[in-house]
SELUMLUM-694169 format. One record per atom (N, C-alpha, C, O): y, z, x. Coordinates in steps of 0.02 Angstrom, whole numbers, plus 50000, padded with zeros to 5 digits. Layout:
# SELUMLUM-694169
YZX
...
//
This chain:
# SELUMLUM-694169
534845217751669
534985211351637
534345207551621
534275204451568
533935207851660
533125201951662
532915206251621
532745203651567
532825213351624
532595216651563
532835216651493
532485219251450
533415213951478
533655214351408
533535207851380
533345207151322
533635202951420
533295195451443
532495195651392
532405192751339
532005199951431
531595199551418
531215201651348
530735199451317
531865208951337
531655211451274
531985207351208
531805208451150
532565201751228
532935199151189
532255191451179
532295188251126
531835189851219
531535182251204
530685188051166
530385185951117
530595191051183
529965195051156
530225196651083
529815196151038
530805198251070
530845199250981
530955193050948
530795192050889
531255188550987
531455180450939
530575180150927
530365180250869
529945179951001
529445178350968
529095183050925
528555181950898
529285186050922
528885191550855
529155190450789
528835192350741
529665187850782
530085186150729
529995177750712
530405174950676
529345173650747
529505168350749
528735167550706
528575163750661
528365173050743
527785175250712
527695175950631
527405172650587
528045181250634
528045184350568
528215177650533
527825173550508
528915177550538
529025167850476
528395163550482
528345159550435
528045163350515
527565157350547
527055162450476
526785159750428
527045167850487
526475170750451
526405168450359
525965166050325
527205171350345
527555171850284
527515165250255
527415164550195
527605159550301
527535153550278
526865151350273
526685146850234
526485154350313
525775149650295
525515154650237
525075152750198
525755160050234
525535163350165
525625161050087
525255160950037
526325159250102
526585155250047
526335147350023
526385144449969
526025145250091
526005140150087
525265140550035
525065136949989
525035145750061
524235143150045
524015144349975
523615140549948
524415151949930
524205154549871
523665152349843
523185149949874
523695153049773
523055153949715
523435148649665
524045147549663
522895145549626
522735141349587
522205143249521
522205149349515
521805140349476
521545140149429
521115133649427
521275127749435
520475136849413
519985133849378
519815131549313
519905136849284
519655127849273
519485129549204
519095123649191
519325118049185
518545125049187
517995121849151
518085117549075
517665118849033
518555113049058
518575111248981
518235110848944
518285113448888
517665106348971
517115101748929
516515102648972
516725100749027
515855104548980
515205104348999
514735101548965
514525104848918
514495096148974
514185092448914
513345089448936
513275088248997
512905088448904
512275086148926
512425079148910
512795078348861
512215073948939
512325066848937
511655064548881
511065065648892
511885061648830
511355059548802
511625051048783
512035049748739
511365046748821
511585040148806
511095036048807
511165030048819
510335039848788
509685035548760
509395035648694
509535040748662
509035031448663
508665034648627
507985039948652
507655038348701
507845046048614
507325049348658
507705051548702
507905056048665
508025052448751
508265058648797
508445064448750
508635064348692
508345069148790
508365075148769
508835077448738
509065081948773
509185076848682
509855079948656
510085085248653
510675086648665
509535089648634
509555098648620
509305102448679
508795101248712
509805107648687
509685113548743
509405120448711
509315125648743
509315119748655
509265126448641
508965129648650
509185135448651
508215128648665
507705132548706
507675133248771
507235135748805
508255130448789
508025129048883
508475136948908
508825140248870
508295138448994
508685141848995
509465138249022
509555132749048
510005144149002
510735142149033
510705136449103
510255136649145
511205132249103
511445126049161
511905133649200
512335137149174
511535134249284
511975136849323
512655131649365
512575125849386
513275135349368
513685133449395
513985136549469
514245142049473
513875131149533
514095133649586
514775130149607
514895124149600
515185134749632
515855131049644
515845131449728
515725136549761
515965126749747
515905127349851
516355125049869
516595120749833
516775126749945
517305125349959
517045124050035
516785128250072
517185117350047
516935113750130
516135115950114
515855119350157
515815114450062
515085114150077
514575122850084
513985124650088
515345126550082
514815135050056
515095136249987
515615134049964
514565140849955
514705142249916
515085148049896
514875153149923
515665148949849
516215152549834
516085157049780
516295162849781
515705154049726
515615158749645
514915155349638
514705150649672
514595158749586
514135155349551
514125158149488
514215164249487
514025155049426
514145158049362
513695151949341
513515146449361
513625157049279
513225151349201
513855152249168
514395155149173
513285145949109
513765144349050
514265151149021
514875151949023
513955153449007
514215159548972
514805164648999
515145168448964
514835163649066
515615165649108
516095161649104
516635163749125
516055153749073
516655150349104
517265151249037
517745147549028
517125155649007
517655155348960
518265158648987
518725159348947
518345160249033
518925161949060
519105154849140
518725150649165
519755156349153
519995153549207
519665156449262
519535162449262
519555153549298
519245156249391
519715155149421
519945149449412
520075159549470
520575162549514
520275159249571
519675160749580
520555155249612
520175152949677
520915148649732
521255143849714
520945151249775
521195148749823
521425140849824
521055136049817
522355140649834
522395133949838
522225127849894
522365128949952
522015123649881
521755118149935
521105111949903
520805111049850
521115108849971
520575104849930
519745106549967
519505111849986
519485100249966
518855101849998
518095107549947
517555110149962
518585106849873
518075109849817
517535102649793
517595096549789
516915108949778
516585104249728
516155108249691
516075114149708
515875105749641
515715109349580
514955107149561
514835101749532
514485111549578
513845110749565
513505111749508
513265117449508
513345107849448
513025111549394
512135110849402
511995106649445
511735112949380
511205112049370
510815117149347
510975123149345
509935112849319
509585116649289
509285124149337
509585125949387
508685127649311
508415131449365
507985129949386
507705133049431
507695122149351
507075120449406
507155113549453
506695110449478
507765112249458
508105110349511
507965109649559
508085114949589
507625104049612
507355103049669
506695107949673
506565110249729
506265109749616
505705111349640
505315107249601
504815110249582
505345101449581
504635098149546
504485096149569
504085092249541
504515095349632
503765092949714
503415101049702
502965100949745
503375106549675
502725112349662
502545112049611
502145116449595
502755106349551
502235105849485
501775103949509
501845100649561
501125104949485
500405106849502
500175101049430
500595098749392
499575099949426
499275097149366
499275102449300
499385100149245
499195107049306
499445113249248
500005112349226
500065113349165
500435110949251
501395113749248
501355105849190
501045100649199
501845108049128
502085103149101
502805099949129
502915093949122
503265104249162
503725103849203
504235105149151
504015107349098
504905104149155
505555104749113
505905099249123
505745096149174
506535095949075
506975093849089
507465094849170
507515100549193
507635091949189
507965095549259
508795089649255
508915083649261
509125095049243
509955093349247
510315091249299
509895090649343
510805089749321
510895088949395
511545086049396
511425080249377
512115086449406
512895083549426
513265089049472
513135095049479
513795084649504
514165086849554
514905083049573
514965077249593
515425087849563
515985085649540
516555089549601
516565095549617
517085082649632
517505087749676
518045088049625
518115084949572
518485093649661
519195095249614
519605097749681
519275098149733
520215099249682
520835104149726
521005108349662
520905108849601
521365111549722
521445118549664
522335118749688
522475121049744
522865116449647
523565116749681
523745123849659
523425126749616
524345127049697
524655132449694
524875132249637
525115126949616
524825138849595
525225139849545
524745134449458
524745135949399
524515130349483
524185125949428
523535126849396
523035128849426
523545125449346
522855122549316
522225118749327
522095115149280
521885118649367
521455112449360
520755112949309
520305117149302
520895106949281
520475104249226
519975101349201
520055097149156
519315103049226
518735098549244
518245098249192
517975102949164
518135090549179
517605090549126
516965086149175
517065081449213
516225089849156
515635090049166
515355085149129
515575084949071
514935081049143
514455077849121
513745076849142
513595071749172
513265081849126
512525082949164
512065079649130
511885081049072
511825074449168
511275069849161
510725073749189
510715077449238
510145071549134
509535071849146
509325069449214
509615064149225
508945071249266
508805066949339
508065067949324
507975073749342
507745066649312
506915066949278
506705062049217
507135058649190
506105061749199
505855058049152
505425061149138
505105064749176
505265059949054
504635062249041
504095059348981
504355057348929
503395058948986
502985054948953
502805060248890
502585065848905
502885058848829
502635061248757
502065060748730
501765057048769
501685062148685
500975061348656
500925061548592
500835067248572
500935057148547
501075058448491
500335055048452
500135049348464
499975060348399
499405056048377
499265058448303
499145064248289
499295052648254
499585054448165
499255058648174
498865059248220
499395063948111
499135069348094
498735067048036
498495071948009
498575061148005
497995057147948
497555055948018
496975055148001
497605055448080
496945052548110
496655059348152
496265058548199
496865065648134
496565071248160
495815073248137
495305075548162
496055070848071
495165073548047
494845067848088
494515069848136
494865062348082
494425056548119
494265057648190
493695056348208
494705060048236
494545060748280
494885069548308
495455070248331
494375075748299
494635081648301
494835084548371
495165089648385
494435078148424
494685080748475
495095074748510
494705070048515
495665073348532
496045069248564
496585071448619
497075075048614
496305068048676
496995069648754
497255064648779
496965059348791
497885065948789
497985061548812
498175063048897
498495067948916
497945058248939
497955059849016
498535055849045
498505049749038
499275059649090
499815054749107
499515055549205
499115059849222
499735052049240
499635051249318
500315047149328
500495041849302
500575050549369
501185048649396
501215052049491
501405057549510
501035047849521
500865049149599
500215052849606
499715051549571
500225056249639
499455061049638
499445067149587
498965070949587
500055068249537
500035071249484
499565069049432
499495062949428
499225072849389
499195071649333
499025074949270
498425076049266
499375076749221
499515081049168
499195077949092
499265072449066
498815083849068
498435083349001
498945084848948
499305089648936
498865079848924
499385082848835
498895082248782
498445078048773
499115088348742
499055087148679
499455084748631
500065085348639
499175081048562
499865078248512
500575083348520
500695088848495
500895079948555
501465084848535
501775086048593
502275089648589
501635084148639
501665088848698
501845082248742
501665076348745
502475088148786
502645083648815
502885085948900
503155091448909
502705079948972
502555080649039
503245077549061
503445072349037
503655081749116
504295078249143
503825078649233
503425082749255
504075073349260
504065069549308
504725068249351
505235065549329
504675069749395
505145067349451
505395059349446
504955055449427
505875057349457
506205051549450
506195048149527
506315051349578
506045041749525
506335038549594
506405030349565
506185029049509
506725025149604
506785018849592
506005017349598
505685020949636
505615011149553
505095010449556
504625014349542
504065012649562
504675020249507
504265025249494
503775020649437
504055016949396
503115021149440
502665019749376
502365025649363
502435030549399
501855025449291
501385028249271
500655024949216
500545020049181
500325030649236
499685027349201
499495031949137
499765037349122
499105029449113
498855034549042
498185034649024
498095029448991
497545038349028
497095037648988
497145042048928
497475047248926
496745039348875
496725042148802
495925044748806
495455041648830
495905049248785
495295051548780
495115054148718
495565058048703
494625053948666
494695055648607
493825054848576
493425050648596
493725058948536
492945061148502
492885059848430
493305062648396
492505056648402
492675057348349
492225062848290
491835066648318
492255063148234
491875068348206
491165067248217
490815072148229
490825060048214
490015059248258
489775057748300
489315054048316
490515064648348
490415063448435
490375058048471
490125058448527
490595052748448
490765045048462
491485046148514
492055048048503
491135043948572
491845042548626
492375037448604
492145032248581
493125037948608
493415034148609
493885034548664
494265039448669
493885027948720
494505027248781
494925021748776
494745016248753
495685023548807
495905018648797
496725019848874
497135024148889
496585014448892
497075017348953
497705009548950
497805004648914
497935012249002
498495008449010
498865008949078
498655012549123
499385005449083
500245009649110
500785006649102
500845001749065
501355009849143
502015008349116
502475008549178
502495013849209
502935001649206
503335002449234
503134997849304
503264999849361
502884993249293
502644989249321
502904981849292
503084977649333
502914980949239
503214975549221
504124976749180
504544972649164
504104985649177
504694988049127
505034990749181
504744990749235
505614993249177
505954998049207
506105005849198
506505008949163
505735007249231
505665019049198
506415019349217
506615016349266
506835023349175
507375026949175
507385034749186
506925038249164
507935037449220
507845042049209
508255046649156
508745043849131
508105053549136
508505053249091
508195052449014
508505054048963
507465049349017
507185046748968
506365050148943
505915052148980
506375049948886
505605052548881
505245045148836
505385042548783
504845043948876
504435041748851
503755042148807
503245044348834
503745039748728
503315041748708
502685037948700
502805031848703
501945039548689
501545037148667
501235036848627
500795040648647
501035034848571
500765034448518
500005029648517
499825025048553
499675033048459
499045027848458
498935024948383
498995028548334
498825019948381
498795014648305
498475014848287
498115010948319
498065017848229
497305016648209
497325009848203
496915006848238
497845005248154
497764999748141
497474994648184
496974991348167
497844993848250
497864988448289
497204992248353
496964988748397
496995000148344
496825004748388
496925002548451
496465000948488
497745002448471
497935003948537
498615007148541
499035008048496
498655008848610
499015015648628
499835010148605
499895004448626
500255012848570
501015011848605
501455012848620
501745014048567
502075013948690
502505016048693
503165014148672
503325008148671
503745020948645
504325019548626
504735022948675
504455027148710
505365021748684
505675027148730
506365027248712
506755031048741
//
Protein backbone atom coordinates (compact mmCIF):
# COMPACT_ATOMS: atom_id res chain seq x y z
CA UNK A 1 0.00 0.00 0.00
CA UNK A 2 2.89 2.83 1.15
CA UNK A 3 4.46 1.58 -1.96
CA UNK A 4 1.72 2.35 -4.46
CA UNK A 5 1.24 5.49 -2.20
CA UNK A 6 4.56 6.34 -3.13
CA UNK A 7 4.66 5.45 -6.75
CA UNK A 8 1.13 7.16 -7.10
CA UNK A 9 2.63 10.94 -5.44
CA UNK A 10 6.18 10.43 -7.55
CA UNK A 11 4.14 10.42 -10.97
CA UNK A 12 1.57 13.41 -10.03
CA UNK A 13 5.24 15.10 -9.47
CA UNK A 14 6.70 14.23 -12.71
CA UNK A 15 3.62 15.17 -14.40
CA UNK A 16 3.55 18.44 -12.51
CA UNK A 17 7.04 18.94 -13.91
CA UNK A 18 6.61 18.34 -17.27
CA UNK A 19 3.31 21.05 -17.38
CA UNK A 20 5.56 23.38 -15.29
CA UNK A 21 8.08 22.76 -18.28
CA UNK A 22 5.51 23.05 -21.30
CA UNK A 23 4.27 26.15 -19.79
CA UNK A 24 7.31 28.05 -19.26
CA UNK A 25 8.16 26.99 -22.82
CA UNK A 26 5.21 28.43 -24.15
CA UNK A 27 5.40 31.10 -22.14
CA UNK A 28 8.70 32.31 -23.28
CA UNK A 29 8.81 31.81 -27.41
CA UNK A 30 10.26 34.04 -30.24
CA UNK A 31 9.46 37.38 -31.44
CA UNK A 32 10.93 39.78 -34.25
CA UNK A 33 13.16 42.45 -34.72
CA UNK A 34 13.08 44.92 -37.49
CA UNK A 35 15.10 47.80 -37.88
CA UNK A 36 12.63 50.43 -39.95
CA UNK A 37 14.43 53.58 -40.15
CA UNK A 38 18.43 54.09 -39.25
CA UNK A 39 19.14 57.54 -39.80
CA UNK A 40 22.28 59.99 -39.16
CA UNK A 41 20.93 63.07 -37.27
CA UNK A 42 21.66 66.11 -39.10
CA UNK A 43 19.95 69.12 -37.30
CA UNK A 44 22.94 71.74 -37.86
CA UNK A 45 24.21 73.74 -40.24
CA UNK A 46 27.80 72.10 -41.07
CA UNK A 47 27.27 68.73 -39.33
CA UNK A 48 28.08 66.13 -41.29
CA UNK A 49 25.20 65.06 -43.63
CA UNK A 50 26.87 62.46 -45.96
CA UNK A 51 28.15 58.90 -45.04
CA UNK A 52 29.38 57.91 -48.04
CA UNK A 53 32.93 57.61 -47.54
CA UNK A 54 32.82 56.53 -44.02
CA UNK A 55 32.91 53.00 -43.10
CA UNK A 56 29.32 51.05 -42.29
CA UNK A 57 27.46 52.16 -38.54
CA UNK A 58 27.87 48.67 -36.54
CA UNK A 59 24.79 47.33 -34.83
CA UNK A 60 24.83 45.47 -31.39
CA UNK A 61 21.65 44.06 -30.00
CA UNK A 62 22.14 43.00 -25.96
CA UNK A 63 19.87 41.40 -23.75
CA UNK A 64 20.46 42.25 -19.68
CA UNK A 65 23.68 44.06 -20.80
CA UNK A 66 25.50 40.97 -23.05
CA UNK A 67 25.62 40.97 -26.19
CA UNK A 68 23.22 38.71 -28.47
CA UNK A 69 23.96 39.62 -32.44
CA UNK A 70 26.08 42.10 -33.94
CA UNK A 71 25.47 43.14 -37.55
CA UNK A 72 26.06 46.25 -39.93
CA UNK A 73 23.97 48.18 -41.97
CA UNK A 74 23.85 45.90 -44.67
CA UNK A 75 22.25 42.72 -42.69
CA UNK A 76 19.28 44.49 -41.33
CA UNK A 77 17.21 44.00 -44.29
CA UNK A 78 15.73 41.11 -42.97
CA UNK A 79 13.78 40.51 -39.52
CA UNK A 80 16.10 39.20 -36.52
CA UNK A 81 14.56 36.14 -34.78
CA UNK A 82 15.32 36.77 -31.03
CA UNK A 83 13.75 35.51 -27.96
CA UNK A 84 10.62 36.91 -26.31
CA UNK A 85 11.11 39.28 -23.23
CA UNK A 86 12.37 42.47 -22.23
CA UNK A 87 15.59 43.78 -20.86
CA UNK A 88 16.83 44.47 -24.87
CA UNK A 89 18.84 47.28 -26.07
CA UNK A 90 20.18 48.29 -29.24
CA UNK A 91 23.65 49.62 -29.77
CA UNK A 92 24.52 51.49 -32.96
CA UNK A 93 27.80 53.04 -33.57
CA UNK A 94 30.76 54.18 -35.54
CA UNK A 95 34.21 52.04 -35.56
CA UNK A 96 36.09 54.60 -33.96
CA UNK A 97 33.95 54.64 -31.10
CA UNK A 98 35.48 55.21 -27.68
CA UNK A 99 38.95 55.34 -29.06
CA UNK A 100 39.65 59.11 -29.64
CA UNK A 101 41.58 59.34 -26.24
CA UNK A 102 44.59 57.35 -28.96
CA UNK A 103 44.33 60.20 -31.58
CA UNK A 104 47.84 61.33 -31.50
CA UNK A 105 48.69 64.90 -33.18
CA UNK A 106 49.00 63.03 -36.70
CA UNK A 107 45.45 61.42 -36.60
CA UNK A 108 42.87 63.78 -38.25
CA UNK A 109 40.31 61.58 -36.38
CA UNK A 110 36.64 60.71 -37.94
CA UNK A 111 33.20 61.58 -37.29
CA UNK A 112 32.18 59.19 -34.32
CA UNK A 113 28.33 58.08 -34.20
CA UNK A 114 26.91 56.92 -31.09
CA UNK A 115 23.00 55.99 -29.93
CA UNK A 116 21.40 53.44 -27.84
CA UNK A 117 17.92 52.34 -27.85
CA UNK A 118 15.82 49.72 -25.49
CA UNK A 119 12.96 47.62 -27.14
CA UNK A 120 11.01 43.97 -25.80
CA UNK A 121 10.61 41.59 -28.15
CA UNK A 122 6.66 40.09 -27.52
CA UNK A 123 5.78 36.52 -28.60
CA UNK A 124 4.61 36.02 -31.89
CA UNK A 125 5.11 40.06 -32.84
CA UNK A 126 6.87 42.56 -34.63
CA UNK A 127 8.94 44.98 -33.06
CA UNK A 128 9.64 48.17 -34.80
CA UNK A 129 12.53 50.35 -34.11
CA UNK A 130 13.59 53.49 -35.58
CA UNK A 131 17.34 54.81 -34.97
CA UNK A 132 18.50 58.12 -34.78
CA UNK A 133 22.57 58.45 -34.60
CA UNK A 134 23.96 61.63 -33.57
CA UNK A 135 27.23 62.80 -34.15
CA UNK A 136 29.04 62.66 -30.30
CA UNK A 137 32.26 64.61 -31.53
CA UNK A 138 33.10 67.92 -33.09
CA UNK A 139 35.18 69.05 -35.53
CA UNK A 140 37.35 72.26 -36.59
CA UNK A 141 37.62 73.03 -40.69
CA UNK A 142 40.27 75.11 -42.62
CA UNK A 143 39.22 76.81 -45.31
CA UNK A 144 41.66 79.43 -47.26
CA UNK A 145 40.36 81.21 -50.90
CA UNK A 146 41.91 79.66 -53.53
CA UNK A 147 42.60 83.73 -55.16
CA UNK A 148 44.87 84.05 -51.92
CA UNK A 149 47.04 80.84 -52.70
CA UNK A 150 49.29 82.45 -55.03
CA UNK A 151 49.81 85.29 -52.29
CA UNK A 152 50.52 83.22 -49.77
CA UNK A 153 51.86 79.53 -51.22
CA UNK A 154 52.40 78.25 -48.01
CA UNK A 155 49.48 78.40 -45.30
CA UNK A 156 48.55 76.08 -41.88
CA UNK A 157 46.42 76.20 -40.05
CA UNK A 158 47.18 74.90 -36.24
CA UNK A 159 43.78 73.57 -34.04
CA UNK A 160 44.73 72.64 -29.94
CA UNK A 161 42.04 71.24 -28.22
CA UNK A 162 43.47 69.80 -24.63
CA UNK A 163 47.02 68.62 -25.08
CA UNK A 164 46.02 67.68 -28.71
CA UNK A 165 47.00 69.47 -31.51
CA UNK A 166 46.36 68.95 -35.28
CA UNK A 167 47.82 70.74 -38.55
CA UNK A 168 45.38 71.38 -41.41
CA UNK A 169 45.64 72.15 -44.63
CA UNK A 170 42.88 74.30 -46.77
CA UNK A 171 40.47 71.77 -46.82
CA UNK A 172 41.03 69.67 -44.23
CA UNK A 173 39.35 68.85 -41.62
CA UNK A 174 40.23 67.66 -37.34
CA UNK A 175 37.30 65.86 -35.15
CA UNK A 176 37.79 66.18 -31.43
CA UNK A 177 36.23 64.58 -28.58
CA UNK A 178 33.22 66.37 -27.14
CA UNK A 179 32.69 67.30 -23.40
CA UNK A 180 30.52 70.25 -21.67
CA UNK A 181 32.92 73.26 -21.69
CA UNK A 182 35.19 71.94 -24.18
CA UNK A 183 37.27 75.02 -25.91
CA UNK A 184 39.76 75.45 -28.64
CA UNK A 185 42.55 77.50 -29.94
CA UNK A 186 43.93 78.21 -33.47
CA UNK A 187 47.14 79.48 -34.84
CA UNK A 188 47.37 80.49 -38.61
CA UNK A 189 50.56 80.23 -39.93
CA UNK A 190 51.23 81.39 -43.43
CA UNK A 191 54.39 82.67 -45.93
CA UNK A 192 54.01 84.72 -48.36
CA UNK A 193 55.64 84.65 -51.96
CA UNK A 194 58.65 87.19 -50.34
CA UNK A 195 58.92 84.80 -47.52
CA UNK A 196 57.14 87.37 -45.38
CA UNK A 197 55.66 85.64 -42.15
CA UNK A 198 52.14 85.95 -41.60
CA UNK A 199 50.36 84.88 -37.83
CA UNK A 200 47.28 85.09 -36.68
CA UNK A 201 45.67 83.15 -33.68
CA UNK A 202 42.69 83.07 -31.78
CA UNK A 203 39.96 80.71 -29.96
CA UNK A 204 36.64 79.49 -29.62
CA UNK A 205 34.30 78.50 -26.89
CA UNK A 206 35.03 80.56 -24.20
CA UNK A 207 32.64 83.17 -24.74
CA UNK A 208 30.39 80.66 -27.44
CA UNK A 209 29.07 77.38 -26.79
CA UNK A 210 30.99 74.19 -28.83
CA UNK A 211 28.29 71.72 -29.81
CA UNK A 212 28.59 68.57 -30.52
CA UNK A 213 27.64 67.12 -33.58
CA UNK A 214 29.15 70.21 -35.31
CA UNK A 215 32.09 71.17 -37.49
CA UNK A 216 33.37 74.12 -37.15
CA UNK A 217 34.86 76.12 -39.78
CA UNK A 218 37.63 78.61 -40.25
CA UNK A 219 38.27 80.84 -42.73
CA UNK A 220 40.75 83.76 -43.34
CA UNK A 221 39.70 87.36 -44.95
CA UNK A 222 42.18 88.96 -46.95
CA UNK A 223 39.92 91.93 -46.64
CA UNK A 224 39.57 92.57 -42.98
CA UNK A 225 42.97 89.89 -42.72
CA UNK A 226 41.50 87.99 -39.90
CA UNK A 227 40.67 84.47 -39.21
CA UNK A 228 36.64 83.72 -39.16
CA UNK A 229 34.55 81.14 -37.84
CA UNK A 230 31.16 79.66 -39.22
CA UNK A 231 29.61 76.53 -37.94
Amino acid sequence: MKQNLLYLLLGIFLLANCQQEELSNAETGYGYLSISELSVATTQVHVVSSRADEEPLTIEILKDGETVQTLTETELANKIKLEAGTGYSLKVYSSDYGKESEWTNEDKGTPVYYAEKEFEILTDRTTEVKVEVPMTNFGVSFQFPEEYKEVFPSCTLSVKVGGRTVALQSGETAYFPYQAGTTFSYTLTATNKDNEPLTDTGSYGEEQTIASGTIYTISYEMETQSLNITE
